[in-house]
ROFI-991942 format. One record per residue (C-alpha): residue in one letter; residue number from 1; x, y, z. Coordinates in nm, 3 decimals. Layout:
% residues N
resn	resi	x	y	z
A	NUM	X	Y	Z
...
This chain:
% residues 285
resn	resi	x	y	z
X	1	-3.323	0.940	0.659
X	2	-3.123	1.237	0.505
X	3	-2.746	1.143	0.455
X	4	-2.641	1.432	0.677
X	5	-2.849	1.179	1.004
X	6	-2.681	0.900	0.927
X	7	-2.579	0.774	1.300
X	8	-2.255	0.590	1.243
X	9	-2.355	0.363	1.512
X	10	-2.588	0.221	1.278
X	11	-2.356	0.178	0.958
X	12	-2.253	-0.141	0.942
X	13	-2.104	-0.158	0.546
X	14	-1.795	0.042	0.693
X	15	-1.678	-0.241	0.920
X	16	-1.755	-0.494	0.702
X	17	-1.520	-0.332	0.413
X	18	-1.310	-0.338	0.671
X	19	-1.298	-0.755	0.748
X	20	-1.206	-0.808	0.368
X	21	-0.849	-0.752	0.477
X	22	-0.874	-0.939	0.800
X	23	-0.747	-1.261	0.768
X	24	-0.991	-1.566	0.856
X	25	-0.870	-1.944	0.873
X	26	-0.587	-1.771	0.681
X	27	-0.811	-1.673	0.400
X	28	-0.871	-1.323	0.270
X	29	-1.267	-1.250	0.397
X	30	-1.347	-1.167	-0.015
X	31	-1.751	-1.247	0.077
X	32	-1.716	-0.970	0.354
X	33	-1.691	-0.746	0.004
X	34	-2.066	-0.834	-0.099
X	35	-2.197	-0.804	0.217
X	36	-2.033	-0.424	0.250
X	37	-2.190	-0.343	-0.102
X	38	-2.571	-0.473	0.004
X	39	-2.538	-0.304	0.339
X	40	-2.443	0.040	0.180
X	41	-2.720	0.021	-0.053
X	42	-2.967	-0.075	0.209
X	43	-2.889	0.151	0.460
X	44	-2.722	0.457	0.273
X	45	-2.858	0.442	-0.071
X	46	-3.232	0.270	-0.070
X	47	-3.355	0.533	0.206
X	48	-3.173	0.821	0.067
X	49	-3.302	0.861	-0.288
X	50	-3.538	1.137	-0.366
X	51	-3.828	0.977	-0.505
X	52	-4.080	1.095	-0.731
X	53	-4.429	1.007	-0.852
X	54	-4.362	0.984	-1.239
X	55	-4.063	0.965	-1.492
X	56	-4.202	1.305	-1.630
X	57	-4.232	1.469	-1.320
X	58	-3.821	1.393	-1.187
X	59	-3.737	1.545	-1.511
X	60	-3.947	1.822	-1.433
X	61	-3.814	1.858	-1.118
X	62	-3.436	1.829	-1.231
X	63	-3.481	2.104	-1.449
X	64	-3.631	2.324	-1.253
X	65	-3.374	2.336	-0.964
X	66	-3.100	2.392	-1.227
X	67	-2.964	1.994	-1.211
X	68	-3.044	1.896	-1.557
X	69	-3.030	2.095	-1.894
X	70	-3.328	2.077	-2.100
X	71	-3.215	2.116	-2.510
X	72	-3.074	1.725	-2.516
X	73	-3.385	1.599	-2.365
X	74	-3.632	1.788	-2.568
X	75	-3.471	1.654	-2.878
X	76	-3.662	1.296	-2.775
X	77	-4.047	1.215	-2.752
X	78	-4.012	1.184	-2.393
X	79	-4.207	0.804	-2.456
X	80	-3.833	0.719	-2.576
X	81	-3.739	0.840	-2.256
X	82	-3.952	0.626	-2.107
X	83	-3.871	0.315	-2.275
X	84	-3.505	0.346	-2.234
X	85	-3.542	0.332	-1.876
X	86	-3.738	0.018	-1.885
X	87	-3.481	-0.140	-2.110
X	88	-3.191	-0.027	-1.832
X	89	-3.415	-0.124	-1.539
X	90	-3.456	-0.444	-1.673
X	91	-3.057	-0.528	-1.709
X	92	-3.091	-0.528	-1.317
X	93	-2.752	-0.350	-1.311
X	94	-2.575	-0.434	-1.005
X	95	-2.209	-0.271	-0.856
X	96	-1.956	-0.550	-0.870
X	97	-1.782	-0.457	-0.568
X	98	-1.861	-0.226	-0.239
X	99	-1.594	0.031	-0.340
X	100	-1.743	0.106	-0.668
X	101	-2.108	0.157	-0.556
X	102	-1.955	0.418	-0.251
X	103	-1.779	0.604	-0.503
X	104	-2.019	0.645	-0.787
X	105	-2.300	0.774	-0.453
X	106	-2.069	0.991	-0.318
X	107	-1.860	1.146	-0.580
X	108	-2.046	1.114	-0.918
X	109	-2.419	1.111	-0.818
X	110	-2.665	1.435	-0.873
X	111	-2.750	1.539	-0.447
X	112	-2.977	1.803	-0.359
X	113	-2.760	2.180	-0.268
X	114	-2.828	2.047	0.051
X	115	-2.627	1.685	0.011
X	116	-2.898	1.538	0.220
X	117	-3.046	1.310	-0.112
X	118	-2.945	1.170	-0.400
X	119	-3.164	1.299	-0.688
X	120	-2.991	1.006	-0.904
X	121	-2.892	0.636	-0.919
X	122	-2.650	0.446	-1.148
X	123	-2.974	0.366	-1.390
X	124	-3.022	0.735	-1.389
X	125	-2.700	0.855	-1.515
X	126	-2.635	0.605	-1.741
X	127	-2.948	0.730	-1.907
X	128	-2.837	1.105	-1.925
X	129	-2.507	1.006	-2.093
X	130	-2.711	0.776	-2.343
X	131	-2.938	1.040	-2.443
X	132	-2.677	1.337	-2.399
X	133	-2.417	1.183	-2.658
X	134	-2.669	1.010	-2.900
X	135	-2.799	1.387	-2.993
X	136	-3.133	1.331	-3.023
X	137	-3.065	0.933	-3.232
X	138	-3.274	0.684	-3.042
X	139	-3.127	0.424	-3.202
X	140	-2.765	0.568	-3.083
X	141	-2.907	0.647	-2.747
X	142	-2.976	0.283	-2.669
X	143	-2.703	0.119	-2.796
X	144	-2.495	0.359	-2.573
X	145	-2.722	0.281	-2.272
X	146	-2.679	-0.089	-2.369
X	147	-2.265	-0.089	-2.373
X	148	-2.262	0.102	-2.075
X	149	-2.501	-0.055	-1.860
X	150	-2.334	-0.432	-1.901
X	151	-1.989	-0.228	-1.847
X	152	-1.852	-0.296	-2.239
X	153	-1.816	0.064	-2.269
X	154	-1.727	0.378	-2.004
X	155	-1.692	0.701	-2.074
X	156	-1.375	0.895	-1.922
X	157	-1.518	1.051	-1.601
X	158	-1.543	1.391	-1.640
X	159	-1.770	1.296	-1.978
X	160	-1.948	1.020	-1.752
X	161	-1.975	1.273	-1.464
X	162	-2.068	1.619	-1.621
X	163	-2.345	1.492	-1.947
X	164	-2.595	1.651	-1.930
X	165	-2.564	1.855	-1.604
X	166	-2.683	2.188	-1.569
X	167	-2.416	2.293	-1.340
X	168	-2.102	2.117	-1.524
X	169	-1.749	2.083	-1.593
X	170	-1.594	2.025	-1.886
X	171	-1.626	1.669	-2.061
X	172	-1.294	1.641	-2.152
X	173	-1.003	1.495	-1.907
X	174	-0.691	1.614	-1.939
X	175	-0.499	1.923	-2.009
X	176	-0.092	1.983	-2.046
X	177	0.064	2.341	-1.977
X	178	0.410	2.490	-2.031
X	179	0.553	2.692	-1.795
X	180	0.818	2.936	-1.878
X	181	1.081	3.110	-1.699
X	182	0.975	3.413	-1.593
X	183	0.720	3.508	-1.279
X	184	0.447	3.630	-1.460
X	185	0.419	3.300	-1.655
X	186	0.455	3.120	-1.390
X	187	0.150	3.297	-1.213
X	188	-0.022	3.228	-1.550
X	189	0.042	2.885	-1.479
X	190	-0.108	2.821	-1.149
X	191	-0.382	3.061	-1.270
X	192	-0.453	2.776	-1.569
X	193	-0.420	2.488	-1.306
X	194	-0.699	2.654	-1.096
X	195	-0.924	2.710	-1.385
X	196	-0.862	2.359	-1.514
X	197	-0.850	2.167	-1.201
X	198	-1.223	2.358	-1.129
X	199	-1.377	2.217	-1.466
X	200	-1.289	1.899	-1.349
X	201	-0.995	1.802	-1.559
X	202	-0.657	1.660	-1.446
X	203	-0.355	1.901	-1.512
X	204	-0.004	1.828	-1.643
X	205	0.280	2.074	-1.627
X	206	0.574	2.081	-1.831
X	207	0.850	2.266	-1.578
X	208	1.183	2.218	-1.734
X	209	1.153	2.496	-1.885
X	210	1.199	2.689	-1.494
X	211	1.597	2.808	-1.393
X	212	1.735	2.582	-1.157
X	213	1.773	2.662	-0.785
X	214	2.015	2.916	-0.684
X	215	2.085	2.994	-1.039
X	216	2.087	3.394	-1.088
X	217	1.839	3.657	-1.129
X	218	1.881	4.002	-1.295
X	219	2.243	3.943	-1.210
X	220	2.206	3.865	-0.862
X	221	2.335	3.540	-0.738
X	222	2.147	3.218	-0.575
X	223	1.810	3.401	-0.613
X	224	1.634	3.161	-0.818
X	225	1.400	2.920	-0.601
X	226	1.390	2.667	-0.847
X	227	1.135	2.385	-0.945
X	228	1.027	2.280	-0.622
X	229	0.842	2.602	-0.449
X	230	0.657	2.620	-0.786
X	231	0.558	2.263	-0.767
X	232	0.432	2.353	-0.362
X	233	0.233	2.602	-0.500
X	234	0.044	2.442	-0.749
X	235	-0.017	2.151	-0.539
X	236	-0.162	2.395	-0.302
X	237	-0.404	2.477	-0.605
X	238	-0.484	2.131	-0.693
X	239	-0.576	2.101	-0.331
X	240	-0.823	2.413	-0.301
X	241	-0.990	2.351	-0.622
X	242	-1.229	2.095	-0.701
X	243	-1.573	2.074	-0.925
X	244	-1.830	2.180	-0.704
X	245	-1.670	1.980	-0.449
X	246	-1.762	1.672	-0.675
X	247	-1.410	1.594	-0.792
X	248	-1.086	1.738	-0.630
X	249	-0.790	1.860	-0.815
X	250	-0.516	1.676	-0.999
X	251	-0.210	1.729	-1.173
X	252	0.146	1.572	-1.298
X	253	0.450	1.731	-1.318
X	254	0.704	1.684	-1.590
X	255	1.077	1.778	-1.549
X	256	1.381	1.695	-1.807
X	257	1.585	1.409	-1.671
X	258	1.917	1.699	-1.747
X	259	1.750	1.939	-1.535
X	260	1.987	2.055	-1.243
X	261	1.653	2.033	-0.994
X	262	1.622	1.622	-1.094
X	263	1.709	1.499	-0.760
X	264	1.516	1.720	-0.545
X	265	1.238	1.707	-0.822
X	266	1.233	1.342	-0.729
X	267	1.277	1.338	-0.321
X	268	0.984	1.641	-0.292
X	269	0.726	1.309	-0.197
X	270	0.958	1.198	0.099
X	271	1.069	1.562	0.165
X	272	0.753	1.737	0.149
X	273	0.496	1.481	0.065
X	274	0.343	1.643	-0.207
X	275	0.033	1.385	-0.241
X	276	-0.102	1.566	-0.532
X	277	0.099	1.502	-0.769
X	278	0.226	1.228	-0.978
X	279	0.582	1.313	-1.048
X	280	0.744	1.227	-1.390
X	281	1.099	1.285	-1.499
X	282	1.168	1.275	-1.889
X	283	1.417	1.324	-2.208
X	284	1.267	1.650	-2.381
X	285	1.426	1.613	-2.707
């Protein structure tokens, strides 16, 4: 059944996510958790995954339609290949909680263009970040596999997210930007932030740097907008720009504690409920 015919009549692991919080006997429903995670994969995931005759042939396929590059997998005899996913299919990985098997499947996992399949499971993209970051040393590429498949070891998610992929990111997670007083670097800014935030990378921006409201302009009194407008636009980036619609925007904005905008720096959550943004006031020395 393609995800886009999913009746929600028949989706049961919503409701039941729902009952962990609903207080039985006076007891938190915590089993209500499990039985949200196997209903997801039984009716979401299990019928939804494009399947394929051979190993060889959903590689194949994944290159083809522009999902996976080819130059890290060529640099193994694709037997390795082969081996590694019996050695992670025989871990019989399983998600620890309902939350984090619904957010790998619909946020991290490869879909067809169309969204109706998933063209990988967990198994599968462990394996891509094994073989991606090993560089072409089996030994390396299954010891990664290994760490990551009994959760020792996770990659940051925009490295977990984007190995390998044809149609990426960048692998890296964070960026910080400086914005300085004057309207063209300011536009510069929120250019940067858009460009960032579509890579896939979380944003921070230094604004104490920025005149404080109603302070002068060319000579002309209380023209100066201030912090806050600047931090309404660029949450209005964050929100319009996401990776391929696979991660959305994020950013934090920094402002001196001695900045004359502090307070309403602070209030702009309650005032204008900038969810965006993770606000952070500090002592530039």
């Amino acid at each position: 059944m393609p995800l886009k015919d999913l009746n929600i009549d028949q989706v049961t692991y919503f409701d039941l996510n729902n009952q962990v919080n609903i207080p039985k006997d006076n007891q938190i429903q915590l089993e209500k958790d499990q039985e949200a995670l196997a209903a997801f994969l039984e009716e979401n995931v299990k019928p939804n995954v494009l399947q394929f005759n051979s190993l060889r042939e959903r590689f194949d396929w994944l290159f083809d339609h522009e999902f996976l590059e080819r130059d890290f997998v060529e640099k193994y005899h694709f037997d390795f290949i082969v081996s590694l996913y019996k050695f992670l299919n025989e871990q019989h990985f399983q998600f620890k909680s309902f939350m984090a098997a619904f957010k790998f499947y619909n946020q991290y996992a490869l879909k067809t263009n169309d969204g109706n399949y998933y063209v990988e499971t967990y198994e599968d993209r462990v394996a891509v970040n094994a073989l991606y970051y090993a560089n072409g040393d089996e030994q390396l590429a299954l010891h990664i596999a290994d760490e990551m498949i009994h959760q020792r070891y996770q990659p940051a998610t925009p490295s977990f997210l984007n190995a390998g992929r044809a149609r990426r990111g960048e692998l890296v997670s964070c960026f910080i930007l400086q914005a300085t007083d004057d309207m063209n670097a300011i536009g510069r800014t929120i250019n940067s932030a858009l460009q960032l935030s579509k890579m896939g990378g979380g944003v921070g921006i230094n604004l104490s740097n920025l005149r404080e409201a109603g302070a002068p302009v060319m000579g002309i009194a209380n023209s100066a907008g201030g912090v806050v407008p600047v931090m309404k636009l660029l949450e209005d980036t964050f929100t319009f720009s996401s990776q391929v619609g696979a991660r959305q925007g994020a950013g934090v904005v920094y402002l001196s504690i001695f900045h004359p905008d502090v307070l309403s720096f602070l209030s702009t959550k309650k005032k204008m409920r900038m969810k965006k943004f993770v606000l952070r006031h500090c002592h530039l020395a």
